[in-house]
C-alpha positions in Angstrom: 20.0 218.6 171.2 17.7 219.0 173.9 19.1 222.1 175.2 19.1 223.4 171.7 15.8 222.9 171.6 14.5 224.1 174.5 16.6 227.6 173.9 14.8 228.1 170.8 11.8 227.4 172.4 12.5 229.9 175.2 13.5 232.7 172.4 10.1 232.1 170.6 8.0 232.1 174.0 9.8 236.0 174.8 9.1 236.8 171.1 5.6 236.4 171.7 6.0 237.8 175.3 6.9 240.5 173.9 4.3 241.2 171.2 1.5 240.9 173.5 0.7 236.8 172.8 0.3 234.3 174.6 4.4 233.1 175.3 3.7 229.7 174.0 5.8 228.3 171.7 6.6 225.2 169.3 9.7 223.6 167.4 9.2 220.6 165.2 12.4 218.2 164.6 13.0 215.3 161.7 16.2 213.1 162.3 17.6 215.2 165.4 17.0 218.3 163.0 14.7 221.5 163.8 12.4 221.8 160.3 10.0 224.0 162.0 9.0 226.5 164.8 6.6 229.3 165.5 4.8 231.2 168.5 1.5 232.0 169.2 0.0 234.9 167.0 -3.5 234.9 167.6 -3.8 238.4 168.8 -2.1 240.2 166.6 -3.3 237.9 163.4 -7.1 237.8 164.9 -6.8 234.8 163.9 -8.4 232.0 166.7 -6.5 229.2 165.2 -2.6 230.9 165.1 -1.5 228.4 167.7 2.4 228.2 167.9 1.5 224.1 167.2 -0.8 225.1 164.1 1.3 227.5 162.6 4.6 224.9 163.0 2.3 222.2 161.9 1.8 224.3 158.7 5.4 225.1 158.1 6.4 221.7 158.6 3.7 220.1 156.1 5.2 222.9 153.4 8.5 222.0 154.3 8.4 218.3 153.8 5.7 218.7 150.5 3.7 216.4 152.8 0.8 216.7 155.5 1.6 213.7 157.2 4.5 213.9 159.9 4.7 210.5 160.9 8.4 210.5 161.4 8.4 214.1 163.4 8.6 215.0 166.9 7.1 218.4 168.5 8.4 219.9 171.3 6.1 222.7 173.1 5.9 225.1 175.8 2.7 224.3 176.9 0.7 221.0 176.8 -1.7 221.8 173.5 -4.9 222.7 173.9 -7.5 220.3 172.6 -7.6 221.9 169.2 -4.0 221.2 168.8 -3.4 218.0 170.0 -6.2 216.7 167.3 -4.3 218.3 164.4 -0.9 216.9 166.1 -2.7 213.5 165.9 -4.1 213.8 162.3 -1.2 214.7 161.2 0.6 212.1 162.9 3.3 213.7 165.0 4.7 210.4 166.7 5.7 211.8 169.9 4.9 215.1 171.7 7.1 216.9 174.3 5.8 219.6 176.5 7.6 221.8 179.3 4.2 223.0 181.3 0.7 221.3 182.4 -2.1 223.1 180.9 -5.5 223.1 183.0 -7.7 223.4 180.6 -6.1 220.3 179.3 -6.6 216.8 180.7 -3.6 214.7 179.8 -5.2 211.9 178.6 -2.9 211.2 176.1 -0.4 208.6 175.8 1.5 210.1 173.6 2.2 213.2 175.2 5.2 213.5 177.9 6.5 215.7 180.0 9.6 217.0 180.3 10.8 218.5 183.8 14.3 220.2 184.0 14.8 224.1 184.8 13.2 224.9 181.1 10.4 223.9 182.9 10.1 226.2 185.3 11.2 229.1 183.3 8.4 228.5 180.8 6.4 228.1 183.9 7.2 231.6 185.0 7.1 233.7 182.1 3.3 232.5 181.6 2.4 233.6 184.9 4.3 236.6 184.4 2.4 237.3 181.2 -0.8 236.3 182.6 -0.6 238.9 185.7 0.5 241.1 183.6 -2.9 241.0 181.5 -4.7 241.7 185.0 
């Protein structure tokens, strides 16, 4: 399951790549079961808050006719920003996987952990791509 996780992930992250956003991207699962995803959209929305996490968030909530997601697990690109990992918590994601650190977020969260395989480093490197590309 992992690996099918982490290749949508990947697919989502060059979707965004390649429409000029940010290649982050999220995946929400339910009982081993994907019930959501999405990628950043911020630019091309002008919308600040159309973070991959928001916009799965969202989807998921319709989804299950519910805004709480106690029994959900999100699986990200990037460690959320601050913004995100508060509306992860309200809406009570009960664990939280991420492929890259973020700098301008401090893991202080228990909740949060890491995962380190070759994903990892792929994600890695297609944000730094993206990022020198900007420059």
């Amino acid at each position: 399951m992992n690996d099918d996780i982490a290749n949508k992930l990947y697919k989502l992250a060059l979707k965004a790549y390649k429409h000029n956003e940010v290649p982050v991207s999220a995946v929400i699962v339910k009982n081993n079961k994907i019930i959501s995803y999405a990628y950043n959209k911020r630019k091309n929305t002008n919308n600040p808050i159309a973070h991959a996490e928001i916009i799965a968030i969202i989807k998921a909530c319709k989804k299950l006719k519910d805004w709480r997601l106690s029994d959900c697990e999100m699986y990200v690109t990037l460690l959320p920003c601050h913004m995100c990992l508060e509306v992860i918590k309200e809406v009570r994601i009960s664990k939280l996987y991420y492929y890259c650190d973020n700098i301008k977020t401090i893991n202080s969260n228990l909740f949060c952990n890491k995962i380190e395989n070759d994903y990892s480093k792929l994600f890695s490197e297609l944000l730094t791509t993206f990022f020198k590309k900007l420059r």
